[in-house]
Backbone atoms as SQL, in Angstrom:
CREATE TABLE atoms (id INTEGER PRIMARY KEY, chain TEXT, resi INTEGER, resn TEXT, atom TEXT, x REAL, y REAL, z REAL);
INSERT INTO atoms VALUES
  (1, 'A', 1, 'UNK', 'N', -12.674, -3.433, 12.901),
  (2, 'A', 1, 'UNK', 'CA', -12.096, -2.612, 11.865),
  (3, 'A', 1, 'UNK', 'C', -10.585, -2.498, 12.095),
  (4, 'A', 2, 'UNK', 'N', -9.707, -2.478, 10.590),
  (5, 'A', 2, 'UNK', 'CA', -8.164, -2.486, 11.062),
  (6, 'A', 2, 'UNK', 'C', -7.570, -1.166, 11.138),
  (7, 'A', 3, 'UNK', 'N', -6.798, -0.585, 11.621),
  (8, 'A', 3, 'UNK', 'CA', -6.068, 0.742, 11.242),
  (9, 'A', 3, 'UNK', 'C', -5.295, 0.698, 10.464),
  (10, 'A', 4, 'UNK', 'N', -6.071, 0.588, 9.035),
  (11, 'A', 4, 'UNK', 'CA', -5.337, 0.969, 7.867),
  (12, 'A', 4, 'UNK', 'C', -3.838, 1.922, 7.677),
  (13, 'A', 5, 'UNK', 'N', -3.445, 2.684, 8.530),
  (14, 'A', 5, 'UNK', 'CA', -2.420, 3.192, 8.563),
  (15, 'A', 5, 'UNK', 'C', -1.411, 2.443, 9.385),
  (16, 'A', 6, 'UNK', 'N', -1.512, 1.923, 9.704),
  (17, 'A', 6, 'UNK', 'CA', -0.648, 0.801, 11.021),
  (18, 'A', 6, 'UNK', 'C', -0.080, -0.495, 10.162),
  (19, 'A', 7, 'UNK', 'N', 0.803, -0.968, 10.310),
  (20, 'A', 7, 'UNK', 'CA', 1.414, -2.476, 10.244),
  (21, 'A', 7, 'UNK', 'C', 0.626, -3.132, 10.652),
  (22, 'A', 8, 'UNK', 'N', -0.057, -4.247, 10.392),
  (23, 'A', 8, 'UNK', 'CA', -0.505, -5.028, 11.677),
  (24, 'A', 8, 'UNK', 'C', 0.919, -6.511, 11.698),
  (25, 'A', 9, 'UNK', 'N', 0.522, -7.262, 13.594),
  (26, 'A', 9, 'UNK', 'CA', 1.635, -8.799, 13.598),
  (27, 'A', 9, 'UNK', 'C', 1.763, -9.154, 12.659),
  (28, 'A', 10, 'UNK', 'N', 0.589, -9.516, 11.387),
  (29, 'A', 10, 'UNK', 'CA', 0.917, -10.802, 10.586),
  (30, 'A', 10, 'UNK', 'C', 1.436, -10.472, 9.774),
  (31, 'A', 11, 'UNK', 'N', 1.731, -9.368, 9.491),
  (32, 'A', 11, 'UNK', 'CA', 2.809, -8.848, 8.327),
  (33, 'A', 11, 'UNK', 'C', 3.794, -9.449, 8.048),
  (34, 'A', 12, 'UNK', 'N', 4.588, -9.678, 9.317),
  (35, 'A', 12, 'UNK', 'CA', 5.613, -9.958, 9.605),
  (36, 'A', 12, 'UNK', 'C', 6.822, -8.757, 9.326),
  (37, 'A', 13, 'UNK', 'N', 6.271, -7.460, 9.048),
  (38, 'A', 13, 'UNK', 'CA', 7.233, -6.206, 9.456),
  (39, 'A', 13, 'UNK', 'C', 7.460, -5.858, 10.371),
  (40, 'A', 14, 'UNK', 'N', 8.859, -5.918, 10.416),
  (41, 'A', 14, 'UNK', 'CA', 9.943, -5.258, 11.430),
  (42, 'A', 14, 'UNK', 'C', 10.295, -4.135, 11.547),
  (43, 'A', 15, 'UNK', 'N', 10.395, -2.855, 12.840),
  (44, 'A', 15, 'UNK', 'CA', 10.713, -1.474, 12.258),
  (45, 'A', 15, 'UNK', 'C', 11.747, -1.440, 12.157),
  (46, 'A', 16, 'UNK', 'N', 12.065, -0.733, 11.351),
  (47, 'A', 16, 'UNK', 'CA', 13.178, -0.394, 10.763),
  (48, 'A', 16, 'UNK', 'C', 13.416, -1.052, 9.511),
  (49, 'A', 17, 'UNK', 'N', 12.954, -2.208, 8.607),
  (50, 'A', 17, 'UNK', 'CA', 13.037, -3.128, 8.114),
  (51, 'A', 17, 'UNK', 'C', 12.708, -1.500, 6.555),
  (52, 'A', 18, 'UNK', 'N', 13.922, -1.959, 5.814),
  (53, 'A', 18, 'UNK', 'CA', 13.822, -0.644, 4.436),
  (54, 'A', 18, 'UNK', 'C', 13.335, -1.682, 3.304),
  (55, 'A', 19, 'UNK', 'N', 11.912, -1.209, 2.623),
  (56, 'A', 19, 'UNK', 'CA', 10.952, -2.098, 2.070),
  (57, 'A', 19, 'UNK', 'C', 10.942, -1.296, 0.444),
  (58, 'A', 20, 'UNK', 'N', 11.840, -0.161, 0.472),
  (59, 'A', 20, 'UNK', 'CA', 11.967, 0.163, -1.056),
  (60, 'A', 20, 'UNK', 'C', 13.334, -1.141, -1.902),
  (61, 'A', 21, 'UNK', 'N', 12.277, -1.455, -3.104),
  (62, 'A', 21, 'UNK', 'CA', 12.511, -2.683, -3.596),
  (63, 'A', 21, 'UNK', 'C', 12.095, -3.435, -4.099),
  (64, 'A', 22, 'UNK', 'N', 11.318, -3.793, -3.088),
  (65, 'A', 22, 'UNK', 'CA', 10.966, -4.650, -2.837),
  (66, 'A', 22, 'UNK', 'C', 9.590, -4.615, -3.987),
  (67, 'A', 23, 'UNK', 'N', 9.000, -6.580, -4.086),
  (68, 'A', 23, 'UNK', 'CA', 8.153, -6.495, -5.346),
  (69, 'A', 23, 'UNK', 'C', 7.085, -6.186, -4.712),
  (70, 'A', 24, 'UNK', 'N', 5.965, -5.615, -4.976),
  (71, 'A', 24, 'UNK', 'CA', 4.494, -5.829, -4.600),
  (72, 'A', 24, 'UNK', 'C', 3.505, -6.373, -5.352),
  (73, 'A', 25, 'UNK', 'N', 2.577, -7.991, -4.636),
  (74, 'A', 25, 'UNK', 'CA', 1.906, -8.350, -5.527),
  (75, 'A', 25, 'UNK', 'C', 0.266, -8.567, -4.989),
  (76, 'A', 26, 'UNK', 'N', -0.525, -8.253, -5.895),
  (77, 'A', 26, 'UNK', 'CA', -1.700, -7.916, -5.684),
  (78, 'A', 26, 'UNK', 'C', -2.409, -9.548, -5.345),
  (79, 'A', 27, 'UNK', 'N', -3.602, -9.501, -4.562),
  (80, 'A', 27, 'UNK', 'CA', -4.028, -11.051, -4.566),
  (81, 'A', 27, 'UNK', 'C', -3.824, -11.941, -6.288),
  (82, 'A', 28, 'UNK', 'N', -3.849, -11.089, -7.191),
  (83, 'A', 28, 'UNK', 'CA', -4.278, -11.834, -8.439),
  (84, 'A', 28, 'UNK', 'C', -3.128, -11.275, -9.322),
  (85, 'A', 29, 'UNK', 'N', -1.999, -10.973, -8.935),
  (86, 'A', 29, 'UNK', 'CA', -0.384, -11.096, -9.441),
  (87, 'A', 29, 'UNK', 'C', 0.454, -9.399, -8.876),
  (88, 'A', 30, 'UNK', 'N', 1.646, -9.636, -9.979),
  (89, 'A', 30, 'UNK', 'CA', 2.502, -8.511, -9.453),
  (90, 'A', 30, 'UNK', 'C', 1.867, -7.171, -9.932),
  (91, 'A', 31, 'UNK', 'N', 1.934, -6.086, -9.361),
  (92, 'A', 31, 'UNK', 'CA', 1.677, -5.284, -9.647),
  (93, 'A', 31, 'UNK', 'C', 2.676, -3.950, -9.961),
  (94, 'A', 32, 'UNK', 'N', 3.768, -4.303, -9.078),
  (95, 'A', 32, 'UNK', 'CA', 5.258, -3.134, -9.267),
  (96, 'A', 32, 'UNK', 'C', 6.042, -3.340, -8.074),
  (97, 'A', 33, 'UNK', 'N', 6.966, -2.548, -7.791),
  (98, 'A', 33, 'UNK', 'CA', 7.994, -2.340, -6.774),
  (99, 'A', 33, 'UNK', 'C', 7.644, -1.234, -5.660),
  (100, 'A', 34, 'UNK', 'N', 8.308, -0.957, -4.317),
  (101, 'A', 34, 'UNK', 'CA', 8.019, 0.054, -3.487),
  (102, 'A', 34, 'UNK', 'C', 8.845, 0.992, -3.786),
  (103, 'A', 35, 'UNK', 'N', 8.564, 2.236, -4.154),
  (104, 'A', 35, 'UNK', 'CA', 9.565, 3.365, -4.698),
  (105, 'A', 35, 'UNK', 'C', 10.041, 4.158, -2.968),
  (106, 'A', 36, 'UNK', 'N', 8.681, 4.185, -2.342),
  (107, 'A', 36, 'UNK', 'CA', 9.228, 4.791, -1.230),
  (108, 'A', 36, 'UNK', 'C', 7.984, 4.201, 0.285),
  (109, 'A', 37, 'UNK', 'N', 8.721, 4.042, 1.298),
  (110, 'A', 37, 'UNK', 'CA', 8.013, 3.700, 2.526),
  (111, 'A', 37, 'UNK', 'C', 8.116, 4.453, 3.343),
  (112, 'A', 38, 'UNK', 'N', 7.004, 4.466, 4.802),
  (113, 'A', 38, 'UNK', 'CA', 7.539, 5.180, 5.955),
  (114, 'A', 38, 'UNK', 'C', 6.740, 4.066, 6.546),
  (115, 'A', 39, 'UNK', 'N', 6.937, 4.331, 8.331),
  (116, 'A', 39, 'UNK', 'CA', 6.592, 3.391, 9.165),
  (117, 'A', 39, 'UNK', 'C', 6.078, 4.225, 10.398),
  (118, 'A', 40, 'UNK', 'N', 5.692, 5.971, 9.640),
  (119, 'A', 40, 'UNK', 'CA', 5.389, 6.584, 11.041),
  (120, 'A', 40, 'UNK', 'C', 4.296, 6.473, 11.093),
  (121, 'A', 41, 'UNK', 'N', 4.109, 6.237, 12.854),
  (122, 'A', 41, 'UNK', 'CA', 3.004, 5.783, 13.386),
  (123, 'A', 41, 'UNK', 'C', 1.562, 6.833, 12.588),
  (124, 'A', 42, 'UNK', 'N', 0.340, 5.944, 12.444),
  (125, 'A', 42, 'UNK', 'CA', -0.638, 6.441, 11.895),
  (126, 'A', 42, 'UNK', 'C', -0.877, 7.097, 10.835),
  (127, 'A', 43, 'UNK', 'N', 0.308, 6.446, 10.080),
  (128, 'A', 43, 'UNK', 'CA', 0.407, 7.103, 8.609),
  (129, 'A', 43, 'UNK', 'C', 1.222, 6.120, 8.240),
  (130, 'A', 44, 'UNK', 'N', 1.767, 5.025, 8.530),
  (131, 'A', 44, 'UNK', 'CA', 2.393, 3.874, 7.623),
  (132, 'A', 44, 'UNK', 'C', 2.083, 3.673, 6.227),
  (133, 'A', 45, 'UNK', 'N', 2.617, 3.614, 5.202),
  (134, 'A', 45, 'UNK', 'CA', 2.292, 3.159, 4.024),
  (135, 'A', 45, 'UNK', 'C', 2.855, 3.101, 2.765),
  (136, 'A', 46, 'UNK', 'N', 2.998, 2.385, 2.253),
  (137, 'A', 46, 'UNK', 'CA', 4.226, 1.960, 1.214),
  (138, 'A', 46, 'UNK', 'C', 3.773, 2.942, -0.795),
  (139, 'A', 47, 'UNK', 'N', 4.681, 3.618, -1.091),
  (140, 'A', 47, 'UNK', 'CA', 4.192, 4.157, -2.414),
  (141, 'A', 47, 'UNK', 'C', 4.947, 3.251, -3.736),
  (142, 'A', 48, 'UNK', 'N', 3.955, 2.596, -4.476),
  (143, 'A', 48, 'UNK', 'CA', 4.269, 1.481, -5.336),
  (144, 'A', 48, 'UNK', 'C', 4.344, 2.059, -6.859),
  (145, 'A', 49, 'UNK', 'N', 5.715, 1.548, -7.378),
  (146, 'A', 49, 'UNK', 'CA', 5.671, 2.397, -8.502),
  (147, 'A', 49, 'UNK', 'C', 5.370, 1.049, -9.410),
  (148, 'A', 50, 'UNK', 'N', 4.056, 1.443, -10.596),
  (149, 'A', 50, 'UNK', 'CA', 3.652, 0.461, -11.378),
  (150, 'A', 50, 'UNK', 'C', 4.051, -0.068, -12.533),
  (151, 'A', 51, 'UNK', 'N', 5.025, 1.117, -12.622),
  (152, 'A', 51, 'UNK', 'CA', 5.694, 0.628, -14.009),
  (153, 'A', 51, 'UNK', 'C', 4.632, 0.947, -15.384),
  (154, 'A', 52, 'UNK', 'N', 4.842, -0.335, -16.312),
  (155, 'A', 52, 'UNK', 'CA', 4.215, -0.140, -17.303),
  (156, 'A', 52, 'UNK', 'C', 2.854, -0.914, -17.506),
  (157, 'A', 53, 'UNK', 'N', 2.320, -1.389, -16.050),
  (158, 'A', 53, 'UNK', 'CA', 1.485, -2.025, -15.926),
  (159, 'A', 53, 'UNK', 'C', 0.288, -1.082, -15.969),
  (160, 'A', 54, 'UNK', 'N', 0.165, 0.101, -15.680),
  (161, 'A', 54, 'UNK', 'CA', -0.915, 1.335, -15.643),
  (162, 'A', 54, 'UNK', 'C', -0.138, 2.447, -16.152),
  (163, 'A', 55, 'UNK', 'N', 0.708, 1.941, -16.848),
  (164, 'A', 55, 'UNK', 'CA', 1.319, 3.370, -17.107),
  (165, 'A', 55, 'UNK', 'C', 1.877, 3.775, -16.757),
  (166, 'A', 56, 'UNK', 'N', 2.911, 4.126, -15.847),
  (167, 'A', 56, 'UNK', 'CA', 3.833, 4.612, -14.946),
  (168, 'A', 56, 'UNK', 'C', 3.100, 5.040, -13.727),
  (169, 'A', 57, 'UNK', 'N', 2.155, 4.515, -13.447),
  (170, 'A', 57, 'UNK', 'CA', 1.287, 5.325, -12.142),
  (171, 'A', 57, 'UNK', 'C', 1.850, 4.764, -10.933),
  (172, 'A', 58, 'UNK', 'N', 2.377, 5.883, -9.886),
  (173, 'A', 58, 'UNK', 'CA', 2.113, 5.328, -8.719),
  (174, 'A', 58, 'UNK', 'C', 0.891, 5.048, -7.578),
  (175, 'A', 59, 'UNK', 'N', 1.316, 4.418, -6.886),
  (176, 'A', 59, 'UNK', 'CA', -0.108, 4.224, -6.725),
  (177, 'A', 59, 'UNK', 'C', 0.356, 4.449, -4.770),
  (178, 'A', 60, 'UNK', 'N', -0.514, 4.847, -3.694),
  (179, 'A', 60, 'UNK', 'CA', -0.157, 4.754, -2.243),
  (180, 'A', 60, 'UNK', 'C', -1.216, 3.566, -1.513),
  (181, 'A', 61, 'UNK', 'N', -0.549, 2.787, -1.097),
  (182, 'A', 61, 'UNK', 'CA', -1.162, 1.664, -0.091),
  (183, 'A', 61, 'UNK', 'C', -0.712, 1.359, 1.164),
  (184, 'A', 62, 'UNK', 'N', -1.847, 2.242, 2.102),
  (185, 'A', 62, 'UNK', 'CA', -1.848, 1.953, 3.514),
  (186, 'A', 62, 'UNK', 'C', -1.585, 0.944, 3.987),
  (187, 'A', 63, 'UNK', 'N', -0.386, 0.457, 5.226),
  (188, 'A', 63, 'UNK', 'CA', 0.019, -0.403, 5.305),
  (189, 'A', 63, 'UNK', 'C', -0.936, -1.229, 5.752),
  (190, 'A', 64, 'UNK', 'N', -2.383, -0.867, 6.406),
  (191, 'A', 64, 'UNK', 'CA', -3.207, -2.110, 6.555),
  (192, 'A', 64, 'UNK', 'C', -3.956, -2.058, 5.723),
  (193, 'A', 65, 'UNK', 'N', -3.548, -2.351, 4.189),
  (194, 'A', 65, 'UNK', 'CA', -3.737, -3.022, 3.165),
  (195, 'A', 65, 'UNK', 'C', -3.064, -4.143, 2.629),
  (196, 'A', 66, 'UNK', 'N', -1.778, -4.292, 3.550),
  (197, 'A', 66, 'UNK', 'CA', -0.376, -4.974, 3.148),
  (198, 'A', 66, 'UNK', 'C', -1.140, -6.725, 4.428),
  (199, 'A', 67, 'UNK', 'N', -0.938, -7.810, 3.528),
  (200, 'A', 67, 'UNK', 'CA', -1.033, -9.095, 4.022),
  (201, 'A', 67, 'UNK', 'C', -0.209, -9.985, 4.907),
  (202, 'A', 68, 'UNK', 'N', 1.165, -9.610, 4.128),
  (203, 'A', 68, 'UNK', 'CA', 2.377, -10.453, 4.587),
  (204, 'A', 68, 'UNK', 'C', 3.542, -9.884, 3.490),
  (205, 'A', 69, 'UNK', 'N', 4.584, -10.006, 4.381),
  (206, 'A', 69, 'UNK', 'CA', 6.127, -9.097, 3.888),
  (207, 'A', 69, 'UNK', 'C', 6.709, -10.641, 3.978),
  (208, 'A', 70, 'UNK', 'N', 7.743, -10.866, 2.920),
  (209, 'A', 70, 'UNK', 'CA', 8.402, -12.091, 3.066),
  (210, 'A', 70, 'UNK', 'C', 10.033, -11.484, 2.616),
  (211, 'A', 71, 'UNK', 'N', 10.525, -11.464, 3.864),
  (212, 'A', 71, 'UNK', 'CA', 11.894, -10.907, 4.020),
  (213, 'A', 71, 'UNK', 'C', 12.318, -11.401, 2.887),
  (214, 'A', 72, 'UNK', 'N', 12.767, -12.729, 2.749),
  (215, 'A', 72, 'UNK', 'CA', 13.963, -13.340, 2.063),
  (216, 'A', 72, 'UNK', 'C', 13.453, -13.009, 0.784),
  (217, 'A', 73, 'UNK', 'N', 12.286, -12.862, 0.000),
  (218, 'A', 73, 'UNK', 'CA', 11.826, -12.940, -1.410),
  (219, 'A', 73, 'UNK', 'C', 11.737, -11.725, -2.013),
  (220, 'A', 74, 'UNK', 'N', 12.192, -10.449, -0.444),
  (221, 'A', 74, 'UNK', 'CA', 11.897, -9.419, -1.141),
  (222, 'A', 74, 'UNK', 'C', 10.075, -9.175, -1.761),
  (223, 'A', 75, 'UNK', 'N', 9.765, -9.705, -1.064),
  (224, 'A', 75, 'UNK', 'CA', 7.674, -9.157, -2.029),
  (225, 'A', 75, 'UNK', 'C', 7.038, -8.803, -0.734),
  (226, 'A', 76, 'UNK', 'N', 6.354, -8.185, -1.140),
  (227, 'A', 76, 'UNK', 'CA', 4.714, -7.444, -0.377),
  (228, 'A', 76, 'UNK', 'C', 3.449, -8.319, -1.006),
  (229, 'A', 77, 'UNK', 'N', 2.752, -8.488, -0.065),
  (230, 'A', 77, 'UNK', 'CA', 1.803, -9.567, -0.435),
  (231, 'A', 77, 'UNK', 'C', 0.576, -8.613, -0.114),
  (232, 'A', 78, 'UNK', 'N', -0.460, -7.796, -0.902),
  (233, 'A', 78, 'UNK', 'CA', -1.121, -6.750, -0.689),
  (234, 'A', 78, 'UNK', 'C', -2.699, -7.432, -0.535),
  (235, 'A', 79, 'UNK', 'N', -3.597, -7.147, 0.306),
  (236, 'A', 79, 'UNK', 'CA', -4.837, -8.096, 0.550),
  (237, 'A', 79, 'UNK', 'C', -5.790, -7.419, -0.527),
  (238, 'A', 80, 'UNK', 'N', -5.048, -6.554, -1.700),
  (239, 'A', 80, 'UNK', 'CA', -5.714, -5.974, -2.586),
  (240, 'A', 80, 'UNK', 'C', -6.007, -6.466, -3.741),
  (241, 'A', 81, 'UNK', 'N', -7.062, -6.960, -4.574),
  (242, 'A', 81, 'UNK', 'CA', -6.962, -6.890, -6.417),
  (243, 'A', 81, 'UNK', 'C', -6.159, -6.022, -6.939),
  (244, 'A', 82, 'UNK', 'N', -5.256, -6.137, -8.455),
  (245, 'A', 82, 'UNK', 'CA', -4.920, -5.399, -9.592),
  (246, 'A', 82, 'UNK', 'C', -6.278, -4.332, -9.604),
  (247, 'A', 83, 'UNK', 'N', -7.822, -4.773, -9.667),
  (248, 'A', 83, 'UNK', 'CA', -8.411, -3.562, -9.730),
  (249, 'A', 83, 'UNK', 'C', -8.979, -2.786, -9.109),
  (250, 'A', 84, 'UNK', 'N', -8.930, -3.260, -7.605),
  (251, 'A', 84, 'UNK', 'CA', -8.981, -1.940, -6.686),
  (252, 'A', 84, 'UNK', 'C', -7.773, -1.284, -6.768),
  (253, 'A', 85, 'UNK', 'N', -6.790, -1.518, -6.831),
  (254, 'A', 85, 'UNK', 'CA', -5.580, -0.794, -6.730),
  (255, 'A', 85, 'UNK', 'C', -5.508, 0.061, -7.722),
  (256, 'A', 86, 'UNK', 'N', -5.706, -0.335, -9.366),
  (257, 'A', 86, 'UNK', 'CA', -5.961, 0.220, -10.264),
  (258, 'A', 86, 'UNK', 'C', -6.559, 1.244, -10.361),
  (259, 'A', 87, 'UNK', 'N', -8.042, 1.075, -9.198),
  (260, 'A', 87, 'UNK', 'CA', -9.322, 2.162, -9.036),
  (261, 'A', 87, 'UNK', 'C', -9.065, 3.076, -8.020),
  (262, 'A', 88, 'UNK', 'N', -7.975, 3.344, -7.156),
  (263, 'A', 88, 'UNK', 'CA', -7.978, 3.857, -6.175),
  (264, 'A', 88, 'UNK', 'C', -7.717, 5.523, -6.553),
  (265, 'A', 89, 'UNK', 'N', -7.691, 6.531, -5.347),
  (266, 'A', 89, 'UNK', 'CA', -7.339, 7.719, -6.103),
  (267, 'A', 89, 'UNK', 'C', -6.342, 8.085, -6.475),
  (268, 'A', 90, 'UNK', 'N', -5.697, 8.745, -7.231),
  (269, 'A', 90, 'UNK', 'CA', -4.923, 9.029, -7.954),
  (270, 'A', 90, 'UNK', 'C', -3.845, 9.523, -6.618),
  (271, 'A', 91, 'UNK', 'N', -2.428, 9.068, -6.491),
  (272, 'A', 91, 'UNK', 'CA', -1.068, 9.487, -6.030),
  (273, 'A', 91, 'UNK', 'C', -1.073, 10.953, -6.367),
  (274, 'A', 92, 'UNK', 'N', -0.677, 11.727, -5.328),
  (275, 'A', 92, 'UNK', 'CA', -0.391, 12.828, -5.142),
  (276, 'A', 92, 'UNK', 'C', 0.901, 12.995, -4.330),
  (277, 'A', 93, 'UNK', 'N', 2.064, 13.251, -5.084),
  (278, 'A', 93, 'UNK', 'CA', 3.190, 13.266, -4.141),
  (279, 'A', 93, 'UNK', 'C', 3.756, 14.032, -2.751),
  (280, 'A', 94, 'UNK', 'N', 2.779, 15.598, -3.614),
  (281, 'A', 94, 'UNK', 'CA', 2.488, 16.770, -2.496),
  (282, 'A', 94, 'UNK', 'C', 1.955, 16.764, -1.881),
  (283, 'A', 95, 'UNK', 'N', 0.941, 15.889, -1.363),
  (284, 'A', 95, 'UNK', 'CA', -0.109, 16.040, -0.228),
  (285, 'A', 95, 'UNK', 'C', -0.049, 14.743, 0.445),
  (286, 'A', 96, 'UNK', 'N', 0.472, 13.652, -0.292),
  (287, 'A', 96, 'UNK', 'CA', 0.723, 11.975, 0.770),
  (288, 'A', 96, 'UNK', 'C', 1.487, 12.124, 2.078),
  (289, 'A', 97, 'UNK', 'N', 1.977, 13.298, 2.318),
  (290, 'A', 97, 'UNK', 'CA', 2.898, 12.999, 3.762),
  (291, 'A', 97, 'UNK', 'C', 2.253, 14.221, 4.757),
  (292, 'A', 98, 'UNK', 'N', 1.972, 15.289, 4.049),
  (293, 'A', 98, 'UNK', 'CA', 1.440, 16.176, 4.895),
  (294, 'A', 98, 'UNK', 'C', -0.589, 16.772, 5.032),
  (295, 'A', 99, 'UNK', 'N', -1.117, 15.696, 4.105),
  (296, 'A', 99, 'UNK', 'CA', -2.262, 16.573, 4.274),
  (297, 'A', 99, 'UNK', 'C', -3.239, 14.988, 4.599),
  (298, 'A', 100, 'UNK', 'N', -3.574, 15.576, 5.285),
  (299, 'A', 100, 'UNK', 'CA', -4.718, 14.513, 6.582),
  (300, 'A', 100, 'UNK', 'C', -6.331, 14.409, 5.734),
  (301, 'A', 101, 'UNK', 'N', -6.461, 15.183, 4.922),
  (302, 'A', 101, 'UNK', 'CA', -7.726, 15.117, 4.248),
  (303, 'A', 101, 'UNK', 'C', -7.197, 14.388, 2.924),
  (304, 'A', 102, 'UNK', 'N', -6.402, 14.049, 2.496),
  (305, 'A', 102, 'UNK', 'CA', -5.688, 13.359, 1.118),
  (306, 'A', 102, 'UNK', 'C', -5.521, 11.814, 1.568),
  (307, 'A', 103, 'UNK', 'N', -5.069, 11.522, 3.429),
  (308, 'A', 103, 'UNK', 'CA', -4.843, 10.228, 3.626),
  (309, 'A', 103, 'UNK', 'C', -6.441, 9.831, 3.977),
  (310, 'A', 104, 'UNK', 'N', -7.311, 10.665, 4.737),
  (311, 'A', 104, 'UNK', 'CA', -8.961, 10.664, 4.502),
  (312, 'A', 104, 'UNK', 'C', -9.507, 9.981, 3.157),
  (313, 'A', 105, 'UNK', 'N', -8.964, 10.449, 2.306),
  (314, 'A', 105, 'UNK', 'CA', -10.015, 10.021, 1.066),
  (315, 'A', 105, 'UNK', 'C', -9.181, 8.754, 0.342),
  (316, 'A', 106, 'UNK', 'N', -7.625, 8.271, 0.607),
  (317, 'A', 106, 'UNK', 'CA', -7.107, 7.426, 0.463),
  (318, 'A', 106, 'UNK', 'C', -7.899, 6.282, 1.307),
  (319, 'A', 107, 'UNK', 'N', -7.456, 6.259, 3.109),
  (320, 'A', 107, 'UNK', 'CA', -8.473, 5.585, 3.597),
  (321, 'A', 107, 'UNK', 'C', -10.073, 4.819, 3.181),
  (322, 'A', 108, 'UNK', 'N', -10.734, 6.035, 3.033),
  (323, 'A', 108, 'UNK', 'CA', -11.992, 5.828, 2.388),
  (324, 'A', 108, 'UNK', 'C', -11.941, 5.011, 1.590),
  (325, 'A', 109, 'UNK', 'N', -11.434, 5.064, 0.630),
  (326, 'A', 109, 'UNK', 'CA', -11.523, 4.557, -0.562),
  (327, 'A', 109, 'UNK', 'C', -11.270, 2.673, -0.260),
  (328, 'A', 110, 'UNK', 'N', -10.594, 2.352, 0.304),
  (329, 'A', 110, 'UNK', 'CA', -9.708, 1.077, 0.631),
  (330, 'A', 110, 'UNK', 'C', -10.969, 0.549, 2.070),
  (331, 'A', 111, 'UNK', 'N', -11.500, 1.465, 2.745),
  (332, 'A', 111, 'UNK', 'CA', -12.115, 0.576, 3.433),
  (333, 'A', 111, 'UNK', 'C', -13.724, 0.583, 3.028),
  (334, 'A', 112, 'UNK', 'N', -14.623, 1.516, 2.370),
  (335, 'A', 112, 'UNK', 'CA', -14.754, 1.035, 1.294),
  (336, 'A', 112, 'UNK', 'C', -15.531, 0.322, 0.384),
  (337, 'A', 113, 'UNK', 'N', -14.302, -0.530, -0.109),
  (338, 'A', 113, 'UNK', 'CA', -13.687, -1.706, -0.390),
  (339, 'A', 113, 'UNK', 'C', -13.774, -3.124, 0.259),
  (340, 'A', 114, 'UNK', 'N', -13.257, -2.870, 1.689),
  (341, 'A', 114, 'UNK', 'CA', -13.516, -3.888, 2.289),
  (342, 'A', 114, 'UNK', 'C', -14.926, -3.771, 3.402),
  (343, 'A', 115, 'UNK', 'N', -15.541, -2.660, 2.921),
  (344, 'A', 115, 'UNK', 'CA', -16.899, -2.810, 3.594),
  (345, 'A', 115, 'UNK', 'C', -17.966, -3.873, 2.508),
  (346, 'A', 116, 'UNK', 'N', -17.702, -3.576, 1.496),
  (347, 'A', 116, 'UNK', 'CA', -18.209, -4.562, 0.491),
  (348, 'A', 116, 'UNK', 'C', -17.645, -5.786, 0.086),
  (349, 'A', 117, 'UNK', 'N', -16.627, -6.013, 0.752),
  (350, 'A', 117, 'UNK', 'CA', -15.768, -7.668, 0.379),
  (351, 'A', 117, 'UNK', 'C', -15.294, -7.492, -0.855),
  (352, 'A', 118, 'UNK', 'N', -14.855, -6.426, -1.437),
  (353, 'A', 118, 'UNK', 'CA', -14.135, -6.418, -2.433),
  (354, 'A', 118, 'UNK', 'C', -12.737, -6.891, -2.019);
């Protein structure tokens, strides 16, 4: 099992490396940009703003959801579908940094996911 909150090597993220910008694209295309990141330990995870692809929704994806970072291209390569990402729970801006039962049911949700090979 991965620690979904963690970077993992193959990322190829660097700390310190500032990932608002940058594009994010789902296995099966783009999905939006990173509005905001952190890299603290056991809570890593990038918040993707979708634009007009869902509506203006943001959406939060634990960094071990993230595949591969490609410095020079600027993109996030997410090991996610458009519709898990789509399906996930709803962004909460007030509770993504401080409440441990909000990154619980984020978690959940994403692994899941990959308990079923979605």
């Amino acid at each position: 099992m991965i620690d979904l909150w963690s970077f993992t090597e193959q990322t190829g993220y660097a700390p310190g490396t500032d990932l608002v910008g940058f594009d994010v694209e789902a296995t099966d295309g783009k999905i939006g940009s990173v509005d905001e990141e952190t890299s603290e330990v056991g809570a890593a995870h990038i918040v993707v703003d979708t634009g007009f692809w869902i509506f203006g929704k943001h959406v939060l994806l634990p960094a071990g959801t993230i595949h591969r970072i490609d410095l020079q291209e600027r993109k996030i390569h997410a090991a996610k579908t458009k519709e898990e990402i789509r399906n996930a729970p709803e962004y909460d801006k007030d509770k993504h940094r401080d409440d441990a039962a909000y990154r619980v049911e984020i978690g959940q949700y994403y692994e899941d996911n990959n308990e079923r090979g979605v």
